[in-house]
C-alpha positions as CSV (number, residue, x, y, z in Angstrom):
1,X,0.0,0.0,0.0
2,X,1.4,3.4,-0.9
3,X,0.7,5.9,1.9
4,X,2.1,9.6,2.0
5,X,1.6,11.7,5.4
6,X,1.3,15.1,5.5
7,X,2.3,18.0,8.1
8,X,1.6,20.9,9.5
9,X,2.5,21.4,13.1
10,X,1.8,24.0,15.5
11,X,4.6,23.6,17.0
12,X,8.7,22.7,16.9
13,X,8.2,19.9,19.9
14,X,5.2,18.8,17.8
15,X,7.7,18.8,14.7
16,X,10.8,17.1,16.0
17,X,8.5,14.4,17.7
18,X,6.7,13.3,14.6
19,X,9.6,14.0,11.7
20,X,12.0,11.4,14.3
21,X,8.8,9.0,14.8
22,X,7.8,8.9,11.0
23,X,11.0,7.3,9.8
24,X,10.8,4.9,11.9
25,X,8.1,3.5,10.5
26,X,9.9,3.2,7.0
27,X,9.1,7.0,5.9
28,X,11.5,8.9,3.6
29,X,11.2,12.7,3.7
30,X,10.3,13.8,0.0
31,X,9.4,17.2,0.8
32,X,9.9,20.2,3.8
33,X,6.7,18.5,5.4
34,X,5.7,15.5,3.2
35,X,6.6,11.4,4.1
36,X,5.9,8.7,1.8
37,X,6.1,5.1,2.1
38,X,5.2,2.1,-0.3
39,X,5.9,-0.9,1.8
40,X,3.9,0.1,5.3
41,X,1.2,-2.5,6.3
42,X,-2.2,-1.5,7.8
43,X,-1.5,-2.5,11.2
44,X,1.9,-0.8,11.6
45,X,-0.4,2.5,10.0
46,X,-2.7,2.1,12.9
47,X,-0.1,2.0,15.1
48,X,1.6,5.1,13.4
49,X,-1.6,7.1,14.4
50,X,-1.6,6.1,17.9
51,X,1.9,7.3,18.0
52,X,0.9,10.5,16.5
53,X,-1.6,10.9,18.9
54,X,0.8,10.5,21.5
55,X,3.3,13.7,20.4
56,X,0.5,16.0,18.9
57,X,-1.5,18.7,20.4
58,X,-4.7,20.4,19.7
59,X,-3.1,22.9,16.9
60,X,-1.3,20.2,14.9
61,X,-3.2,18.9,11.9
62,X,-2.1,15.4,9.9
63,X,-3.2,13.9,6.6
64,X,-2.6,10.2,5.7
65,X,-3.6,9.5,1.8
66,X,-3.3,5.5,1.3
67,X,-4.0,3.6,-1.9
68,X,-5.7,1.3,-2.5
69,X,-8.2,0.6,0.3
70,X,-11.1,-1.1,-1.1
71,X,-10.1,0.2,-4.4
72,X,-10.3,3.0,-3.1
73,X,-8.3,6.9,-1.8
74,X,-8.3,7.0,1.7
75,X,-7.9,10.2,3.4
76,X,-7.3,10.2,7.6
77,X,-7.5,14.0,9.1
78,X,-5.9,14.2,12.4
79,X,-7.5,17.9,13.2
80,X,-8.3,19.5,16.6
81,X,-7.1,16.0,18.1
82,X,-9.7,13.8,16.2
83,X,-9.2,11.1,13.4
84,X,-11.7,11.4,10.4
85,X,-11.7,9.2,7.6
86,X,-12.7,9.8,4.1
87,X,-13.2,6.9,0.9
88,X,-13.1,8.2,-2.5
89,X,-14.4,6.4,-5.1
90,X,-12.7,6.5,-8.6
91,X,-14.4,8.6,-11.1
92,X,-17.7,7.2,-12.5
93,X,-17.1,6.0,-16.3
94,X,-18.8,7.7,-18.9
């Protein structure tokens, strides 16, 4: 599953806690605030975002994109220190 994560902290403790945790989970930095991986499993993600929760405050604000789920884009929202998750479907064919 291809999964990219991006960033944007509130804060430099928020920052230096999740850029040092993200690699360890097989991340490469690809841009100022953007991780990707292609090899991360689903339950090494979920444990990601518990981690996440862990070193993030109310200001900080993550987006996970993974595909394919289902066949389909999967976008997690870590906002105001709640997970959302959104499917979307491929275009319909015409």
């Amino acid at each position: 599953m291809f999964v990219s994560v991006m960033c944007d902290l509130g804060s430099d403790d928020s920052r230096k806690a999740v850029f040092g945790l993200l690699p360890q989970y097989g991340f490469e930095k690809v841009q100022r605030a953007c991780f990707e991986s292609s090899s991360i499993s689903e339950k090494h993600l979920t444990n990601l975002k518990r981690d996440i929760d862990k070193v993030t405050d109310y200001y900080d604000t993550i987006r996970i994109y993974q595909f394919p789920v289902e066949g389909r884009l999967a976008v997690s929202i870590l906002k105001e220190n709640k997970w959302k998750r959104l499917l979307v479907n491929p275009p319909a064919k015409v």
